[in-house]
ZANULO-863037 format. One record per residue (C-alpha): x, z negated, y; residue number from 1. Coordinates in steps of 0.05 Angstrom, whole numbers, plus 32768, in hexadecimal, padded with zeros to 4 digits. Example, Ala and Ser with C-alpha at 12.3 -4.5 7.8 and 13.67 -1.06 7.14 Angstrom:
<sites>
X 80F6 Z 7F64 Y 7FA6 resi 1
X 8111 Z 7F71 Y 7FEB resi 2
</sites>
This chain:
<sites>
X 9440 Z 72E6 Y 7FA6 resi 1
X 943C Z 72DD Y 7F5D resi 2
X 9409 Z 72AF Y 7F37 resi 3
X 9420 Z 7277 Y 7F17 resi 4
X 9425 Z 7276 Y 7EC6 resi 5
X 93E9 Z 7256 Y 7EA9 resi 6
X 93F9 Z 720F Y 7E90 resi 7
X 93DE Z 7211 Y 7E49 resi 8
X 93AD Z 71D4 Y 7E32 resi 9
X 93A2 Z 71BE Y 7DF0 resi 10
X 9356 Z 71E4 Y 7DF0 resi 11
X 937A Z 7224 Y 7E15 resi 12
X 93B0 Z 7220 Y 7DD2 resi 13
X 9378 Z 7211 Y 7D9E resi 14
X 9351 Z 7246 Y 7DC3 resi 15
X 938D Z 727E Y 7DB7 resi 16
X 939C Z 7267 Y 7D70 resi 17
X 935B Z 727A Y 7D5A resi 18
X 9360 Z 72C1 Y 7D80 resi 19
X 9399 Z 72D2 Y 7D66 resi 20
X 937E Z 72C4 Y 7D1F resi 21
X 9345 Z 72E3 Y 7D26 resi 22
X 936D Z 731E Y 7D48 resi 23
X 939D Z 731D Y 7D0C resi 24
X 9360 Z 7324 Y 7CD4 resi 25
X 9339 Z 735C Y 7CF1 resi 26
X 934C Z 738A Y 7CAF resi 27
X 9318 Z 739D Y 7C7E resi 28
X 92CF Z 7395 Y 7C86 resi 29
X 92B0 Z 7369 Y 7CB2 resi 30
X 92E1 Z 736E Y 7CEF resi 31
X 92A7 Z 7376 Y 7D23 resi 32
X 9291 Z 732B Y 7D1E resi 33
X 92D8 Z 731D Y 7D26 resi 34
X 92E7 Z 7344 Y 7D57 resi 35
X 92A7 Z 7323 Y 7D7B resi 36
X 92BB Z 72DE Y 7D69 resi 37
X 92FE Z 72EA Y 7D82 resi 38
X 92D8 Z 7308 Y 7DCC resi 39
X 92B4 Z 72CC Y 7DD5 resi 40
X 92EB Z 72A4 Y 7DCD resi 41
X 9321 Z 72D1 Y 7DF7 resi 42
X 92DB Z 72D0 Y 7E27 resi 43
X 92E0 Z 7277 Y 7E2E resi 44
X 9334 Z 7283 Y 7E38 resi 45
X 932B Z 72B0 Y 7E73 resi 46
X 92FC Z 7287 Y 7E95 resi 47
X 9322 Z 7240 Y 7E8A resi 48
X 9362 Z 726B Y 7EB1 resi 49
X 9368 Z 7276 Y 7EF6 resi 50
X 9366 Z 72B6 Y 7F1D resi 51
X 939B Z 72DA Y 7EFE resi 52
X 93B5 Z 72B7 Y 7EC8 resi 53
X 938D Z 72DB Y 7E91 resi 54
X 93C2 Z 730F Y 7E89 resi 55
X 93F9 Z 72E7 Y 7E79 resi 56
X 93DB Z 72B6 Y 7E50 resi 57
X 93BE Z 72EB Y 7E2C resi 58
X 9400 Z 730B Y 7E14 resi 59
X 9429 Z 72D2 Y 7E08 resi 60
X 93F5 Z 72A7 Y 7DE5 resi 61
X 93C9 Z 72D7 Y 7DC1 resi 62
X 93FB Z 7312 Y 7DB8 resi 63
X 93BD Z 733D Y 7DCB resi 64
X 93C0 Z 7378 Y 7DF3 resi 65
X 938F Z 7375 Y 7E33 resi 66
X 936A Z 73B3 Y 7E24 resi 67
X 9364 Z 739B Y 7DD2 resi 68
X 9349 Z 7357 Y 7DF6 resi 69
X 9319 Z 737E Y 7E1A resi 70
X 92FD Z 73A5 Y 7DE4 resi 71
X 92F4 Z 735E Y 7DBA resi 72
X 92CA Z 733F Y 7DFA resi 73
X 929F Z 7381 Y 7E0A resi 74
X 928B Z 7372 Y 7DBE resi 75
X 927E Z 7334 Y 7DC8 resi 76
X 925D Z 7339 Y 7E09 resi 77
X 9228 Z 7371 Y 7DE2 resi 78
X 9224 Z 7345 Y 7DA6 resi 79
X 91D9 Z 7350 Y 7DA7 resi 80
X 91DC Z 7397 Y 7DC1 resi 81
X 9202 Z 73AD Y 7D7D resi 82
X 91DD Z 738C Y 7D51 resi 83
X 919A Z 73AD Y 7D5F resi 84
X 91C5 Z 73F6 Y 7D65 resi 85
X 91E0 Z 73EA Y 7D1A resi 86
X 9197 Z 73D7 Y 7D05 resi 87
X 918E Z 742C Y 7D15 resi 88
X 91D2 Z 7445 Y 7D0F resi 89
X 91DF Z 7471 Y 7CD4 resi 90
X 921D Z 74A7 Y 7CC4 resi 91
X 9202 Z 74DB Y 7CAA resi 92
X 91CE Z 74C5 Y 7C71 resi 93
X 91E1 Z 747B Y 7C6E resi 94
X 91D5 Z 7447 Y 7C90 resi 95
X 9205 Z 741B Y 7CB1 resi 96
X 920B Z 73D0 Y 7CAE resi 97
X 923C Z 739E Y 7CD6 resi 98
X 926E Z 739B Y 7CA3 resi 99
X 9274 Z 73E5 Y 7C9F resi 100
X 928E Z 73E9 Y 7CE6 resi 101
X 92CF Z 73F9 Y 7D0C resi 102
X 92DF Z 73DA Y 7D4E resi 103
X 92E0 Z 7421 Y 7D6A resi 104
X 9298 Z 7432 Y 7D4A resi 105
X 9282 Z 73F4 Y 7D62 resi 106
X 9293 Z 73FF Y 7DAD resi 107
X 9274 Z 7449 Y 7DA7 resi 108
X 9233 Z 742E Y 7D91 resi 109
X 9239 Z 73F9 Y 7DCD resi 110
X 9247 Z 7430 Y 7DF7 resi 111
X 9207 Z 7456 Y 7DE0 resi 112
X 922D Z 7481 Y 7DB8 resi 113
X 9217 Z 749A Y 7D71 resi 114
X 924C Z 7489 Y 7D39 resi 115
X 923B Z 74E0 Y 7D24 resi 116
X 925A Z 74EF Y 7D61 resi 117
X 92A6 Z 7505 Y 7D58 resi 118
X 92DE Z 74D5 Y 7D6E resi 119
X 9307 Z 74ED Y 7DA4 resi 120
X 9353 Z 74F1 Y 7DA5 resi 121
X 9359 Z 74B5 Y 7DCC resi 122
X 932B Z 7485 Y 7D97 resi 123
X 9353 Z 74A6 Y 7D66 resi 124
X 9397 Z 7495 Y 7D81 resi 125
X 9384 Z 7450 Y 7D95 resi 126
X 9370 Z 7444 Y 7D44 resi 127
X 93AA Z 745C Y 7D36 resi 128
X 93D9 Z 7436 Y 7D63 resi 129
X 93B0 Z 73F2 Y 7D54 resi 130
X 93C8 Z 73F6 Y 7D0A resi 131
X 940C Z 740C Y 7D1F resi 132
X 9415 Z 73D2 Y 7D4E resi 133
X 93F4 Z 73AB Y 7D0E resi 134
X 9423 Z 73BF Y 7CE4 resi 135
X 9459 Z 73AD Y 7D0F resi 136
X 9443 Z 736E Y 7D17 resi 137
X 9448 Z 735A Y 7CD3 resi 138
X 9491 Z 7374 Y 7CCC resi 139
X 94CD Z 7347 Y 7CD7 resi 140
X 94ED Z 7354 Y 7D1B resi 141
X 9529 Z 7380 Y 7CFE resi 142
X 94F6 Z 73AB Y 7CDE resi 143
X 94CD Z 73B0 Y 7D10 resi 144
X 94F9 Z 73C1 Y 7D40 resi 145
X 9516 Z 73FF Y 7D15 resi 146
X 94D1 Z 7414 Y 7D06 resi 147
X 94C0 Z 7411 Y 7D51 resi 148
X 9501 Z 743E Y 7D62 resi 149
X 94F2 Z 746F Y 7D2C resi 150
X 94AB Z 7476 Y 7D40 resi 151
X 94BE Z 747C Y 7D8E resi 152
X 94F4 Z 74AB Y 7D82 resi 153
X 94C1 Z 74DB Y 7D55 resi 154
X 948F Z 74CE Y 7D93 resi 155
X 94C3 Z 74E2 Y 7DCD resi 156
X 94D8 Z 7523 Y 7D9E resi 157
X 948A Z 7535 Y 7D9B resi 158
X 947F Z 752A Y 7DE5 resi 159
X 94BE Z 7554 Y 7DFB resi 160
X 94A6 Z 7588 Y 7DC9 resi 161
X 945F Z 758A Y 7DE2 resi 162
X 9474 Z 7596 Y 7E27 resi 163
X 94B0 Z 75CF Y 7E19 resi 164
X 9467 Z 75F1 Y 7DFA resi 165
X 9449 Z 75DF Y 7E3B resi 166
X 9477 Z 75FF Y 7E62 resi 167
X 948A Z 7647 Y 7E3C resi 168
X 944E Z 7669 Y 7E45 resi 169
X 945B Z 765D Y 7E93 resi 170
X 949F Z 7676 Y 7E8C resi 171
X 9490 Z 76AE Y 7E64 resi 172
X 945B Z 76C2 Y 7E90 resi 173
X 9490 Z 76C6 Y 7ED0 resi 174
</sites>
C-alpha cells in the first residue's frame, strides 16, 4: 500500500519556497547559517506531513535531495553545538569563523571531527557532485541534459576501466 501524496497548504508552499531559496544561495561565505536556516525550516515541513509523505514532498517541492536535506537539519539541529566548536576550531595557524565554513567542515566539526583532519574520498566526492548538480541546475534543460550525458558517459568509461584493472591481476595470476 502506498501513501497518499501530501496535499500541499499555503504554509507547507511558503515553507518550501523559502528552502529552496535558501538551498539555491548557499555559494560563497556564509552558507552554514543558511544551510541552518534552511534545516529548521525543512525541520517545521517534515513535522506538518504525515508518516511518509516527507519524501515526496521533499523532491517535488524543494528539488532537494533527502540526504542534502538531512545534512541541512543535522546543522540545524547542532546549531549550538557548532557554534562553541568554531569558537576553538582553527586550520593550521588561523582561526576559523562561521563564514569561513563549508557544509562538509561544518558536519565534521559536529561530528567531533577536527577541520586538520584529511577529507575522505567520499566528503570529497559529495563536494564535488553538489556543485555539479549546482551547476546543472542553473543550465537550461537542453544543456543540461547534454552536459549530464557527457558527464555519465566519461563516468561509465571510468567505472568499466577501473574494474578491467580490477580484474587483470586475477587473470594474470591464473
Amino acid at each position: 500500500m502506498t501513501t497518499p501524496a501530501p496535499i500541499p497548504t499555503t504554509e507547507l508552499l511558503n515553507l518550501a519556497a523559502r528552502i529552496k531559496a535558501a538551498h539555491e544561495a548557499l555559494t560563497g561565505k556564509n552558507v552554514v547559517p543558511r544551510a541552518m536556516q534552511a534545516g529548521e525550516w525543512l525541520k517545521e515541513a517534515k513535522d506538518k506531513l504525515d508518516h511518509g509523505q516527507w519524501q515526496d514532498w521533499l523532491e517535488k517541492n524543494c528539488d532537494l535531495k533527502e540526504r542534502t536535506a538531512q545534512r541541512y537539519m543535522k546543522l540545524a539541529d547542532n546549531k549550538v553545538k557548532l557554534m562553541e566548536k568554531v569558537r576553538t576550531a582553527t586550520r593550521g595557524s588561523k582561526t576559523v569563523t562561521m563564514s569561513d565554513l563549508s557544509i562538509s567542515d561544518a558536519l565534521k566539526l559536529v561530528n567531533g571531527q577536527s577541520l586538520s583532519e584529511r577529507r575522505n574520498s567520499s566528503d570529497k566526492y559529495d563536494k564535488i557532485e553538489e556543485k555539479l548538480i549546482g551547476k546543472l541546475e542553473k543550465m537550461k534543460a537542453d544543456e543540461a541534459e547534454a552536459a549530464a550525458q557527457e558527464t555519465i558517459n566519461k563516468i561509465t568509461k571510468i567505472v568499466s576501466t577501473k574494474k578491467a584493472e580490477k580484474w587483470r591481476p586475477k587473470l594474470a595470476a591464473q
